[in-house]
C-alpha positions as CSV (number, residue, x, y, z in Angstrom):
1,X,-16.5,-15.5,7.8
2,X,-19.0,-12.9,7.8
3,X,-18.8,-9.1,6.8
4,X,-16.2,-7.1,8.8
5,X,-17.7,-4.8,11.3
6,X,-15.0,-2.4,11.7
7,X,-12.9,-0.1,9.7
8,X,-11.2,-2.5,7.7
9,X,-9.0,0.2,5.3
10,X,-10.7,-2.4,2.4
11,X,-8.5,-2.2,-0.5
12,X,-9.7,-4.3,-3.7
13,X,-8.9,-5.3,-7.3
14,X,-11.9,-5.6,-9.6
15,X,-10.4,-8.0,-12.6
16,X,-11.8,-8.5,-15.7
17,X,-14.0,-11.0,-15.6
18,X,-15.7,-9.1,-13.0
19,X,-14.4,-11.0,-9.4
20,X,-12.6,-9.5,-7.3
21,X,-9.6,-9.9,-5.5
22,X,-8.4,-7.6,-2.7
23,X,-7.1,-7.2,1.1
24,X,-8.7,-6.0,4.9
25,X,-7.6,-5.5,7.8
26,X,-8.5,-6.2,11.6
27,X,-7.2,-6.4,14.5
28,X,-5.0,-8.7,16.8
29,X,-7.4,-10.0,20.0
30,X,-6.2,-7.3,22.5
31,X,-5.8,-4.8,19.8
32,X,-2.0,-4.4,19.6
33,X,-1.4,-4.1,16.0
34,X,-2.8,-4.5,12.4
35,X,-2.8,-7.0,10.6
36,X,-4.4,-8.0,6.8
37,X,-6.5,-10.6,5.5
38,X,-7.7,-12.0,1.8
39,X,-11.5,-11.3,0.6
40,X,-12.3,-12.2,-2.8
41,X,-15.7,-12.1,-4.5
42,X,-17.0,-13.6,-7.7
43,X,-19.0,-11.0,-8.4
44,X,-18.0,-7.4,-7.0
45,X,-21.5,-6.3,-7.4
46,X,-22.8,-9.0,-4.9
47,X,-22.2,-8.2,-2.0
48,X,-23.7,-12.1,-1.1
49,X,-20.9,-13.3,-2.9
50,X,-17.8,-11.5,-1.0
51,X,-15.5,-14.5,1.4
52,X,-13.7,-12.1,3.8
53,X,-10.9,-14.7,4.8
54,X,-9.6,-14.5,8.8
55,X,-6.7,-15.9,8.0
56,X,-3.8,-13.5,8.5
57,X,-1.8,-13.0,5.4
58,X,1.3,-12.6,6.7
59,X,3.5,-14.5,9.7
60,X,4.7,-12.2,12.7
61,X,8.0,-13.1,11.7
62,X,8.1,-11.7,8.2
63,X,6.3,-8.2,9.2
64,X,7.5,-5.3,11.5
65,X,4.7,-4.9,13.4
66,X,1.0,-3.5,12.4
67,X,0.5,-3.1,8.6
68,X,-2.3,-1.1,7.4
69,X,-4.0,1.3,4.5
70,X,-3.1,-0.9,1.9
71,X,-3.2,-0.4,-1.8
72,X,-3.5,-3.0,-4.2
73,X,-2.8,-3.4,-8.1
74,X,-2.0,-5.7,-11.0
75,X,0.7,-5.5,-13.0
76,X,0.9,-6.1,-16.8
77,X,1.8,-9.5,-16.6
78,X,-1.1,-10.1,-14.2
79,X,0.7,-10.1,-10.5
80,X,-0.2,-8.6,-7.5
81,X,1.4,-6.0,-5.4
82,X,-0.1,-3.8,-2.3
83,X,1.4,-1.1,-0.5
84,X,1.5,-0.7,3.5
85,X,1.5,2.3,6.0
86,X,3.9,-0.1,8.7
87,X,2.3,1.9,11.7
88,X,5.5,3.1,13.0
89,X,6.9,6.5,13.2
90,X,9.6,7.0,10.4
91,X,11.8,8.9,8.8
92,X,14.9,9.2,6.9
93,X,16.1,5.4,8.6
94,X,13.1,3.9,9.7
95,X,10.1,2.0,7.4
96,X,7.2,4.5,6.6
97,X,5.8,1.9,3.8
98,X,5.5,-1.9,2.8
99,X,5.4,-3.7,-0.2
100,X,4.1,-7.3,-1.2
101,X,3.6,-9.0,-3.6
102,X,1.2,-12.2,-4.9
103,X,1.8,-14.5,-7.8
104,X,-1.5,-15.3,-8.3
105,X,-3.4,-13.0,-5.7
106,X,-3.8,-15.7,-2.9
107,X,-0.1,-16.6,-1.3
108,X,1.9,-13.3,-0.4
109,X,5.2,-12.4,0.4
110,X,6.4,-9.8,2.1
111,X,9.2,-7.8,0.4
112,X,9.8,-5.6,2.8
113,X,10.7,-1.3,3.3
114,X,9.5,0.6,0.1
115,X,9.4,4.2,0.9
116,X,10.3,6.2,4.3
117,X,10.0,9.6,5.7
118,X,12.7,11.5,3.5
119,X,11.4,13.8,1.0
120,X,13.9,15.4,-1.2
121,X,12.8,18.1,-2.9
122,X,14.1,19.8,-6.6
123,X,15.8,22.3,-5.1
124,X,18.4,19.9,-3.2
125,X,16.6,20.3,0.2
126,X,14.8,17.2,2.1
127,X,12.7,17.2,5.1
128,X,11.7,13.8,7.3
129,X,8.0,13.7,7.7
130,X,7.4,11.7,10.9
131,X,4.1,10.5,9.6
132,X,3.7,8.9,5.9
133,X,0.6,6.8,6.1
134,X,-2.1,6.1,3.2
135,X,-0.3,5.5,-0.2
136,X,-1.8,5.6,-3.4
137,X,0.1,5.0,-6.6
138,X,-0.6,7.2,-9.9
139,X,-0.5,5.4,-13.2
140,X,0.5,6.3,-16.4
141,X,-2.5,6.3,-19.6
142,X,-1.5,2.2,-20.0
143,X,-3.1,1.8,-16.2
144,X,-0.3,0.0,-14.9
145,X,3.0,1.2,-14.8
146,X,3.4,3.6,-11.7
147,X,4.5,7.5,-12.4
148,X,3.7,8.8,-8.7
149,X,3.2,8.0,-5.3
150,X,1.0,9.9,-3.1
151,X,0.5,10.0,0.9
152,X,-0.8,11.5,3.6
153,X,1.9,13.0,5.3
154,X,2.2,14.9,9.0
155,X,4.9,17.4,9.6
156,X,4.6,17.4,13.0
157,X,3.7,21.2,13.4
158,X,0.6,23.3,13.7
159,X,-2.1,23.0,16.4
160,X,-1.4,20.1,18.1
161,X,1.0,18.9,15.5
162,X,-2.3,17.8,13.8
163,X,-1.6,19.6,10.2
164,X,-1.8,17.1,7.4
165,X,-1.9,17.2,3.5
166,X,-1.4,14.9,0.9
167,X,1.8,14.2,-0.6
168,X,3.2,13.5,-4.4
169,X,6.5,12.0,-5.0
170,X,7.4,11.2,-8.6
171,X,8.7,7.7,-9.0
172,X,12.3,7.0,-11.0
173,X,11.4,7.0,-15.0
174,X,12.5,3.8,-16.5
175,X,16.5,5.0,-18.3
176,X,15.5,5.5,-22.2
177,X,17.7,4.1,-24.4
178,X,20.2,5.6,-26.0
179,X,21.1,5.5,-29.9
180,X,24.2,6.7,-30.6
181,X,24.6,8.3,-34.3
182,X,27.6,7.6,-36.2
């Protein structure tokens, strides 16, 4: 397939030998929802080696509609993952975010709701943000063990109920361990 021609929210992995491995996105013929595809290159400084696949990643069946603004990473034992916007409104009981993940980068599977609209905050309080779209993970010094997610977030207020800003949301620490003395 040839080069995109549209906004394709490209989202790649560059791995270590220098290929690369990542996700785009078009859309359906009639324009009713997102959906992603597989580009890999073998050389991500060549652009005349790039395959953008149009093959859709994912059935119908297994997504809830139009996935976008993915983000993809590897983990430390060398599998894939990428996070979704699922282009729905949400909030404290509906999908904001997606998550899949890949074995070895070229078969995914969906797993499903990873985040929604809720924010809770340290003082007890929450709010439901009716937008929560473009996430981003934040990784600790190792590079690949997430700390913080990060969105783009809409209240739903201000002029036109157009006011955005980016949002940070810590992720759960991993429990330490615990030596008891005695």
């Amino acid at each position: 397939m040839e080069k995109p021609e549209m906004d394709t929210n490209f989202a790649p992995v560059i791995l270590p030998n220098g290929s690369l491995l990542g996700l785009w996105r078009d859309h359906h013929p009639g324009g009713h929802h997102s959906t992603p595809h597989l580009v890999t290159a073998t050389d991500w400084r060549l652009p005349e080696t790039y395959r953008w696949s149009d093959k859709e990643l994912f059935s119908d069946k297994t997504v809830p509609g139009g996935i976008e603004d993915m983000f993809v990473w590897q983990d430390r034992r060398g599998n894939f993952h990428a996070l979704f916007h699922v282009m729905y409104d949400c909030g404290e009981h509906s999908p904001c975010g997606g998550h899949a993940f890949s074995v070895d980068g070229w078969k995914w599977m969906w797993g499903g709701t990873c985040y929604n609209g809720t924010v809770r905050y340290d003082d007890g309080s929450t709010f439901d943000f009716p937008y929560v779209e473009r996430p981003h993970l934040i990784f600790d010094r190792d590079g690949v063990t997430p700390v913080a997610l990060t969105n783009g977030v809409k209240p739903g207020w201000g002029i036109d109920g157009d006011q955005s800003f980016t949002l940070l949301r810590p992720l759960k620490a991993p429990q330490q361990e615990v030596h008891a003395r005695g």
